[in-house]
TIBAMI-553774 format. One record per residue (C-alpha): residue in one letter; x, y, z. Coordinates in Angstrom, 1 decimal, always signed. Example, Ala and Ser with C-alpha at 12.3 -4.5 7.8 and 13.67 -1.06 7.14 Angstrom:
BEGIN
> residuo:u:v:w
> A:+12.3:-4.5:+7.8
> S:+13.7:-1.1:+7.1
//
This chain:
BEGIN
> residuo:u:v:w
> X:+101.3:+67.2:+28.1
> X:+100.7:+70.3:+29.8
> X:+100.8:+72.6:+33.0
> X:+97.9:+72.7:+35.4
> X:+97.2:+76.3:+36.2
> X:+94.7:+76.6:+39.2
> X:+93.3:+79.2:+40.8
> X:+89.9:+81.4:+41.9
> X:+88.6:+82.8:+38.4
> X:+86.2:+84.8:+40.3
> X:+88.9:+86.5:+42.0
> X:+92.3:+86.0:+40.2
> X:+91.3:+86.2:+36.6
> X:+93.8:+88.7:+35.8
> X:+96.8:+86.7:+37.3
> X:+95.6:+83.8:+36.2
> X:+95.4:+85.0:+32.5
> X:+99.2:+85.9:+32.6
> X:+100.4:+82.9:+34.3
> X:+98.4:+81.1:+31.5
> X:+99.8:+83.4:+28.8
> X:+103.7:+83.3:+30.0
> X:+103.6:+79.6:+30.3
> X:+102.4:+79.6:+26.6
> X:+104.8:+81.9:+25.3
> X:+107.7:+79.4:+26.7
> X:+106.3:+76.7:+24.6
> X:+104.4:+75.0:+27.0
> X:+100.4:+74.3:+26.9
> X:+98.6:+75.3:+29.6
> X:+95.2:+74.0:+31.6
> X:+93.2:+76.2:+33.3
> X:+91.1:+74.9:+36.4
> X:+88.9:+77.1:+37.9
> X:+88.4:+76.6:+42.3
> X:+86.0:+79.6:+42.2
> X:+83.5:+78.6:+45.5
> X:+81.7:+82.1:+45.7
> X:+78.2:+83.4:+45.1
> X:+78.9:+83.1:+40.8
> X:+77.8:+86.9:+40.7
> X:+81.6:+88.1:+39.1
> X:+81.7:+86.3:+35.7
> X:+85.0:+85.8:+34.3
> X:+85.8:+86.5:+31.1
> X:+88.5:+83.8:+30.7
> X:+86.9:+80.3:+29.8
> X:+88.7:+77.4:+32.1
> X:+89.4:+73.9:+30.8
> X:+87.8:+72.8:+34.2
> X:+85.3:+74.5:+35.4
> X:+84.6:+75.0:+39.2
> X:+81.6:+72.9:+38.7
> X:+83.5:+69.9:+37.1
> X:+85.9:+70.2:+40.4
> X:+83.1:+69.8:+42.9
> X:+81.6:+67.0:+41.2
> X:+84.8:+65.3:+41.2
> X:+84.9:+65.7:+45.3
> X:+81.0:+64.3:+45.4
> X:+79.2:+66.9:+45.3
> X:+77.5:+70.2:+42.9
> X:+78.7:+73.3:+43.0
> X:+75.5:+74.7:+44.2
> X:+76.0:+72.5:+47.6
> X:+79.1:+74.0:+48.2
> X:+78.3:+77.6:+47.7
> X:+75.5:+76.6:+50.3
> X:+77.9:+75.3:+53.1
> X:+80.2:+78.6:+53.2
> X:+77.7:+80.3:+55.4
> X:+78.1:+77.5:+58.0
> X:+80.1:+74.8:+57.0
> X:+82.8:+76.4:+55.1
> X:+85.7:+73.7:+56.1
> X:+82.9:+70.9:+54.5
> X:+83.0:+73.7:+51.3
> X:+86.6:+73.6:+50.9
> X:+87.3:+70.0:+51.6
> X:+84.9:+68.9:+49.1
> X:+86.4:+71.8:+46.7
> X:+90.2:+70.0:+47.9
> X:+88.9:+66.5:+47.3
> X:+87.6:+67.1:+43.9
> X:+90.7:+68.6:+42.7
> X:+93.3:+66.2:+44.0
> X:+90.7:+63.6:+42.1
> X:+91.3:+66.0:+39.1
> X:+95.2:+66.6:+39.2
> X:+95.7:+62.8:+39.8
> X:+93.2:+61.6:+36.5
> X:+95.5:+64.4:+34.3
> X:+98.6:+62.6:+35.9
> X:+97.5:+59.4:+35.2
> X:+96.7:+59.9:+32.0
> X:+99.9:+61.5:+31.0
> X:+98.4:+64.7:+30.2
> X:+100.3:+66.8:+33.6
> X:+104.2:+67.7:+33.6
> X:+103.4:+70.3:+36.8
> X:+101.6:+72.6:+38.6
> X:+101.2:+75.7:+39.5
> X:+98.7:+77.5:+42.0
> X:+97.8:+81.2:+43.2
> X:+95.7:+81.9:+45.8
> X:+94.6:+83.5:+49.2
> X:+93.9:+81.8:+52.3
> X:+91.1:+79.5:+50.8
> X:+92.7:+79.1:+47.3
> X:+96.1:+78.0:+49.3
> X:+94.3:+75.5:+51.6
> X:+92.3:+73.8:+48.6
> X:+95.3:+73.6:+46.7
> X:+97.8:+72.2:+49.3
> X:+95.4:+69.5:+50.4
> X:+95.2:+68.5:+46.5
> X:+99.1:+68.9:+45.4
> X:+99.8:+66.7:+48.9
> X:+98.4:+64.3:+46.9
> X:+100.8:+64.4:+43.9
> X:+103.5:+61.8:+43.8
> X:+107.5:+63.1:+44.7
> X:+109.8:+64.7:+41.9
> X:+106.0:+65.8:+40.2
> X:+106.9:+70.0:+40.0
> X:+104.6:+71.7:+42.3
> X:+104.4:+75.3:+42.8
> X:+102.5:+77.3:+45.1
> X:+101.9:+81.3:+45.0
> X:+100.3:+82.7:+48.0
> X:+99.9:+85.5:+50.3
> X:+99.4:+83.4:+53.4
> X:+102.0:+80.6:+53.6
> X:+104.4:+83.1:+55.9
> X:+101.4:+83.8:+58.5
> X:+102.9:+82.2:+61.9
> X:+99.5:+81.7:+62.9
> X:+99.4:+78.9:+60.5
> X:+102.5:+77.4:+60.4
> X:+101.7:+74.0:+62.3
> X:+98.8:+73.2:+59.9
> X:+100.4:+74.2:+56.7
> X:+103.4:+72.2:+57.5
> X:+101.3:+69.1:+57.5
> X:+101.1:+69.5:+53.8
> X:+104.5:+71.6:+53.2
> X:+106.3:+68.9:+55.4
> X:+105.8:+66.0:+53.8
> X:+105.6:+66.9:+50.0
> X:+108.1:+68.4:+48.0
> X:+105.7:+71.9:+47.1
> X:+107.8:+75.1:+46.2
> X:+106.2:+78.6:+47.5
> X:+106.5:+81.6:+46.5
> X:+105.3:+84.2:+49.1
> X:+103.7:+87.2:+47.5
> X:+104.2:+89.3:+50.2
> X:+101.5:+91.6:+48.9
> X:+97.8:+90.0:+48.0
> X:+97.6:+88.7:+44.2
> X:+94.0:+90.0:+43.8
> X:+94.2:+92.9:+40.2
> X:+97.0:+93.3:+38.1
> X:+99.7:+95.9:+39.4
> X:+103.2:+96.0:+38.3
> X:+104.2:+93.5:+41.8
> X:+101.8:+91.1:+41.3
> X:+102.4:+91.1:+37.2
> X:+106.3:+90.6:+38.6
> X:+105.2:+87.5:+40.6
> X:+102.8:+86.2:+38.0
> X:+105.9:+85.7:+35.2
> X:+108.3:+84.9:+37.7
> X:+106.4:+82.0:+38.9
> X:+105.2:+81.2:+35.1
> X:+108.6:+80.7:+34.7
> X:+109.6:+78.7:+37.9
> X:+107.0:+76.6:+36.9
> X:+108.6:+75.9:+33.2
> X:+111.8:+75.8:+34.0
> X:+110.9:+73.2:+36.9
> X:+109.1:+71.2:+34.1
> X:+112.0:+71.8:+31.3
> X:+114.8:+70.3:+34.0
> X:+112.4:+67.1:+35.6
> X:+113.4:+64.0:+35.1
> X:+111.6:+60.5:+35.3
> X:+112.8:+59.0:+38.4
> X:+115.3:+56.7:+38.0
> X:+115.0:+53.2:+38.2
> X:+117.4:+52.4:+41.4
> X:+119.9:+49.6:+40.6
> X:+119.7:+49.1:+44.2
> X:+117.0:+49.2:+46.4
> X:+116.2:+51.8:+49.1
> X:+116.1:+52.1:+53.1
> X:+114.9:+55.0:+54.5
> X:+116.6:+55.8:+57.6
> X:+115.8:+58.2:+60.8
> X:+118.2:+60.5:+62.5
> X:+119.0:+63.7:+64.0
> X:+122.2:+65.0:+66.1
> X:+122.4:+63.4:+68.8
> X:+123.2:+60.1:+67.3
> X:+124.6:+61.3:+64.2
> X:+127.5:+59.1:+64.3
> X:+125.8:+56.3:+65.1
> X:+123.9:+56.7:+62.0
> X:+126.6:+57.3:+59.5
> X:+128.4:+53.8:+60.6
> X:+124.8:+52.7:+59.7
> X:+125.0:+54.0:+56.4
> X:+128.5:+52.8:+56.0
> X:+127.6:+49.2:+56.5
> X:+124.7:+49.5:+54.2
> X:+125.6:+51.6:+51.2
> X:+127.5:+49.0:+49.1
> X:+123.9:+47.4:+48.8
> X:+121.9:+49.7:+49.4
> X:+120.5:+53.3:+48.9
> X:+119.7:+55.0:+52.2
> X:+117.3:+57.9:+52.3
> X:+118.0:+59.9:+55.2
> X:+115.2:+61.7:+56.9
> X:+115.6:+64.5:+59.9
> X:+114.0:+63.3:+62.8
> X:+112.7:+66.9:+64.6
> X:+108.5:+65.9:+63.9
> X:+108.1:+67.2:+60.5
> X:+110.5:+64.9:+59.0
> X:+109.5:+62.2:+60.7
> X:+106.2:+62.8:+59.0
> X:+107.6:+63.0:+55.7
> X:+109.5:+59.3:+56.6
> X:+106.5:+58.2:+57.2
> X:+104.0:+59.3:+54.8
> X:+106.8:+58.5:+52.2
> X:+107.3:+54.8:+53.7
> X:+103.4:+54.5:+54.3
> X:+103.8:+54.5:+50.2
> X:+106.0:+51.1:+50.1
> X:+109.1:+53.0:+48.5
> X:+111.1:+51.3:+50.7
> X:+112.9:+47.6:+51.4
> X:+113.0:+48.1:+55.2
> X:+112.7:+51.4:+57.6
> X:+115.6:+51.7:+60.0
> X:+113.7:+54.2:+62.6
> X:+116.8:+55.4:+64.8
> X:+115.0:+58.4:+66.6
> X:+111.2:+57.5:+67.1
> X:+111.7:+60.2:+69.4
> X:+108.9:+61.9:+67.5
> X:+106.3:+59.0:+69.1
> X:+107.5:+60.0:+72.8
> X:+107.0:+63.8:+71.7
> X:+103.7:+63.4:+71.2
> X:+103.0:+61.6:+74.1
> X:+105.0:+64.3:+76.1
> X:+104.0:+67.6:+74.5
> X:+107.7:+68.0:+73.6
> X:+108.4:+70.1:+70.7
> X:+109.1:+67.7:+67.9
> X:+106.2:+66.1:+68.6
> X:+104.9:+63.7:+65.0
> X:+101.6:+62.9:+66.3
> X:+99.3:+59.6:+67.4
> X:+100.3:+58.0:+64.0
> X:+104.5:+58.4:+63.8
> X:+105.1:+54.2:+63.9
> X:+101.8:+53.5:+62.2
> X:+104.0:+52.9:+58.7
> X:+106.8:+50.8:+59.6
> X:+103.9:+48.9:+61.1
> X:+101.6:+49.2:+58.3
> X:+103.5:+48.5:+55.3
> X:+104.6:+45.2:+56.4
> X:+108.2:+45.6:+55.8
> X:+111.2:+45.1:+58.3
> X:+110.9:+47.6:+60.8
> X:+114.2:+48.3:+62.6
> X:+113.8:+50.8:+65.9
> X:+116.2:+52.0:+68.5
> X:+114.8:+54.2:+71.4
> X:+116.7:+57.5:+70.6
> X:+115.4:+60.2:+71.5
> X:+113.1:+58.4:+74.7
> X:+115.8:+59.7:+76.9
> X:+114.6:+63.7:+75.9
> X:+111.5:+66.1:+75.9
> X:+112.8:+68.9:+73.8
> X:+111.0:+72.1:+75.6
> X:+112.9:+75.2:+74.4
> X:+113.2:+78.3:+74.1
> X:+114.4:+78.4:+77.5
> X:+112.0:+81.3:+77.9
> X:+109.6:+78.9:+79.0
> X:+111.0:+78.1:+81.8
> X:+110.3:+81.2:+83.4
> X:+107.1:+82.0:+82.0
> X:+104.7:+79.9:+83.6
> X:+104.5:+77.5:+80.6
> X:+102.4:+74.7:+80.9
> X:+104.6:+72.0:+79.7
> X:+107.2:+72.6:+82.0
> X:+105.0:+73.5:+85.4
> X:+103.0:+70.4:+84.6
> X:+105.8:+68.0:+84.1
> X:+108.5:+70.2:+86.7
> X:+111.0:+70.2:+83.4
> X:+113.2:+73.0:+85.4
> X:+113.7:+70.3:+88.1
> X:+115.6:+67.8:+85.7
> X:+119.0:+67.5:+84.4
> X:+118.5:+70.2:+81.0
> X:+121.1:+70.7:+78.1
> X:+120.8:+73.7:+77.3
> X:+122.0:+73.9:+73.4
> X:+121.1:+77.6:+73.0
> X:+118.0:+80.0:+73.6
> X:+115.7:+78.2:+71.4
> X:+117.2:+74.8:+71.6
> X:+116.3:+73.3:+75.2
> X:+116.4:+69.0:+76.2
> X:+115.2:+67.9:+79.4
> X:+115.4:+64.3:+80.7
> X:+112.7:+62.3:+80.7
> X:+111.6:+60.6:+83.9
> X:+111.4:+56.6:+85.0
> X:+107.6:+56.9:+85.0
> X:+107.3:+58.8:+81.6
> X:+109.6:+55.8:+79.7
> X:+107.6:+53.6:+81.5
> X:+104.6:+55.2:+79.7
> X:+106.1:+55.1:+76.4
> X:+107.7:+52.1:+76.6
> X:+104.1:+50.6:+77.0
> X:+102.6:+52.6:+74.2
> X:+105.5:+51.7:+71.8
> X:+104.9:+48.1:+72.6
> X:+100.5:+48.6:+72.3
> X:+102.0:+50.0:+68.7
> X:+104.6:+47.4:+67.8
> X:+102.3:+44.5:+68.8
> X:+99.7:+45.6:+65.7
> X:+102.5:+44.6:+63.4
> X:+101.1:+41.9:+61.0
> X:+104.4:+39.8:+60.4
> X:+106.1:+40.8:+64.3
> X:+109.2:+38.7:+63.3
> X:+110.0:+41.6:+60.7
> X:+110.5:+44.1:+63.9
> X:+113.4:+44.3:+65.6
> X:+113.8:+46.5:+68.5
> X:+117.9:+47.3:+69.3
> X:+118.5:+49.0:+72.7
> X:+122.4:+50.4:+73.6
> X:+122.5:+49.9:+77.3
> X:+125.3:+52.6:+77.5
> X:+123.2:+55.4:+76.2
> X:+120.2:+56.2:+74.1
> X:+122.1:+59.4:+72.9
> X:+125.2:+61.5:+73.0
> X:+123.7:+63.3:+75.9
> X:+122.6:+60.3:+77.9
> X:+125.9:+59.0:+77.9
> X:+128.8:+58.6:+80.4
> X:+129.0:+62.3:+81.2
> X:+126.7:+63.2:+79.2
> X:+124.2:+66.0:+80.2
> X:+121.2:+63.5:+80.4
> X:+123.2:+60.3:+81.7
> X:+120.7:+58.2:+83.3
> X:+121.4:+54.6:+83.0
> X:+118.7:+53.5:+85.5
> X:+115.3:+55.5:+83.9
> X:+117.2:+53.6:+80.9
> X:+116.9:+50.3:+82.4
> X:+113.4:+51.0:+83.1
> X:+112.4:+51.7:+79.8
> X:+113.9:+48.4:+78.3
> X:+112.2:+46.4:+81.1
> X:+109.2:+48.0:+80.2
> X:+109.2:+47.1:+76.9
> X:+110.1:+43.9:+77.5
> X:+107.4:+43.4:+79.6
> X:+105.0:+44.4:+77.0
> X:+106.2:+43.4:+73.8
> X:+104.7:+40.3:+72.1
> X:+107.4:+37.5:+72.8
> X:+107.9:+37.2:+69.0
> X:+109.3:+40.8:+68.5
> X:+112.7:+40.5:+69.5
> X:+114.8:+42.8:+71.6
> X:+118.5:+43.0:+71.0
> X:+120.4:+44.5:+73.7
> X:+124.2:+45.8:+72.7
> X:+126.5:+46.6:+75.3
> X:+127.5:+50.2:+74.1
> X:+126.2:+53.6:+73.3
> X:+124.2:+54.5:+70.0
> X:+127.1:+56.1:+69.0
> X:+129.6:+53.5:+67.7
> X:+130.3:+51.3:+65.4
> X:+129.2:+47.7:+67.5
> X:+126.3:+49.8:+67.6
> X:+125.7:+50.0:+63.8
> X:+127.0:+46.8:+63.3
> X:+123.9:+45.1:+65.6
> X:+121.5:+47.9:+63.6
> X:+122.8:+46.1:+60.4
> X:+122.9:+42.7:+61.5
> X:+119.5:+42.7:+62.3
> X:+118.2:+43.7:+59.6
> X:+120.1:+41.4:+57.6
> X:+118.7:+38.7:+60.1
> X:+115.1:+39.2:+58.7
> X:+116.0:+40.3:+55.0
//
């Protein structure tokens, strides 16, 4: 068993060398896999266990081809680079020959290496050291790989190319994250009893621990936060069968997208629960809500709210960066309809059960509440009902998401289909 130690040879030999020397020095055997894409004219001194070439074979193609795309087709260069090391780290894994790994690079180096470690099963230590993961330029696309797999970062701050007495500091420091990560991992558990993985965010917060209250005798809930990013991660981890059943209390994420609201999970958010083939369990939480902060916006000419007239609705107003506006009766109409066109896919549509609280999708759409809009509610559920298929049921429960009748229906369907 060993640590995988990958990085750009032609660039990061020096860092690489100590990473590879520290990790050996705590007892631990070390494999060197070299993602070097350039023109081949700096020869490393340091001999890798996988050579650049071997990692663009493993992707389809020669390194030869690749070097020849960077001109013009540099993202074909680095996906093929990506695809042929993921291939790599998951052939050491399966063969019981990986305990971690363990990464340094610059922009390309932390792209090829994130698309490969998103590939690496949960609890596997991961560790990233790069100069570019704190660029807010780049946030959105490196939280499709940061948001969805547990990877640990370490920001440089300063660029790892040489060997000064910073980037020496950072090269044994994450040498030894990466043993002590490996030291202290366990093999997962087996569960005694089996998992539901479970959406929620604020606003229905109590709704969702009577949920887990009711279930937890029998079962272990995994709780994901439902503000777009983890909602990905639910879904990517329940697109991998982990769990019995998916109880998706804020597909708000779906209705976001649709919206251009800020927690927006993208075209794909109830693709899994649909997927998978497992009972699928959704409440319309978060429907009722376009979150459009900072409230800077409003004032700014920002698209989103001219275009949808967001300072003409009822707003809560959390703080400066946190901003809710109401969604109309022709915007639930639309996602009504889409929610259905998704649901409908559903191979086994008696293992979907769709739970609506007629007194309030939320705490704000309440009785008082800063959203309260009991008709545009009423449209939504007619909506849906309109264009579900008649064998996906709707259970309508006289009360708001936030109680325990609530729960209790939540549970009692499920139970219904398990």
């Amino acid at each position: 068993m060993s640590i995988a130690v990958v990085g750009m040879l032609d660039e990061r030999e020096d860092g690489l060398r100590l990473i590879i020397d520290t990790v050996r020095q705590k007892g631990h055997r070390a494999a060197l896999i070299d993602i070097s894409i350039g023109t081949g004219a700096i020869a490393a001194e340091l001999k890798p266990q996988i050579s650049c070439s071997e990692v663009a074979r493993a992707g389809g193609s020669s390194i030869d081809a690749v070097r020849g795309m960077l001109g013009k087709e540099r993202e074909k260069a680095t996906a093929a680079m990506a695809q042929g090391l993921g291939n790599v780290l998951q052939e050491l894994l399966d063969r019981g020959e990986m305990e971690g790994v363990i990464a340094v690079g610059g922009m390309t180096g932390t792209f090829i290496t994130l698309s490969a470690m998103k590939r690496i099963p949960f609890g596997v230590p991961k560790l990233m050291i790069s100069s570019v993961v704190a660029m807010p330029s780049y946030s959105k696309q490196l939280s499709e790989y940061l948001g969805v797999r547990d990877i640990t970062v370490m920001h440089t701050v300063v660029d790892t190319v040489g060997l000064n007495p910073l980037v020496r500091t950072l090269m044994i420091n994450g040498a030894g994250a990466i043993c002590g990560m490996v030291e202290a991992s366990k093999a997962p558990q087996k569960e005694t009893k089996p998992s539901i993985a479970i959406t929620e965010f604020g606003f229905c917060e109590k709704g969702a621990h009577y949920v887990r209250e009711l279930l937890e005798e029998k079962y272990s809930l995994i709780s994901f936060h439902a503000t777009g990013v983890g909602e990905k991660a639910a879904c990517d981890l329940v697109g991998q069968g982990l769990f019995e059943a998916f109880i998706d209390l804020v597909p708000g994420g779906f209705s976001e997208y649709l919206l251009g609201g800020n927690r927006a999970a993208g075209p794909d958010r109830l693709d899994a629960g649909i997927r998978v083939g497992k009972p699928y369990i959704l409440t319309p939480c978060g429907f009722d809500m376009i979150s459009c902060g900072p409230i800077q916006r409003r004032d700014q000419g920002d698209p989103l709210w001219v275009s949808r007239k967001l300072a003409e609705r009822k707003l809560l107003v959390q703080d400066a960066i946190r901003v809710q506006a109401r969604t109309s009766p022709e915007e639930v109409q639309t996602i009504a309809r889409e929610v259905a066109k998704k649901l409908n896919e559903h191979p086994k549509k008696t293992l979907v059960k769709f739970v609506v609280p007629t007194k309030g999708f939320s705490s704000i759409s309440v009785e008082g509440g800063a959203l309260h809009d009991p008709a545009c509610d009423r449209v939504f559920t007619d909506e849906l009902k309109k264009n579900l298929d008649p064998q996906i049921e709707v259970i309508e429960i006289s009360s708001h998401i936030n109680t325990p009748e609530f729960a209790r229906a939540v549970v009692d369907a499920l139970n219904k289909i398990l």
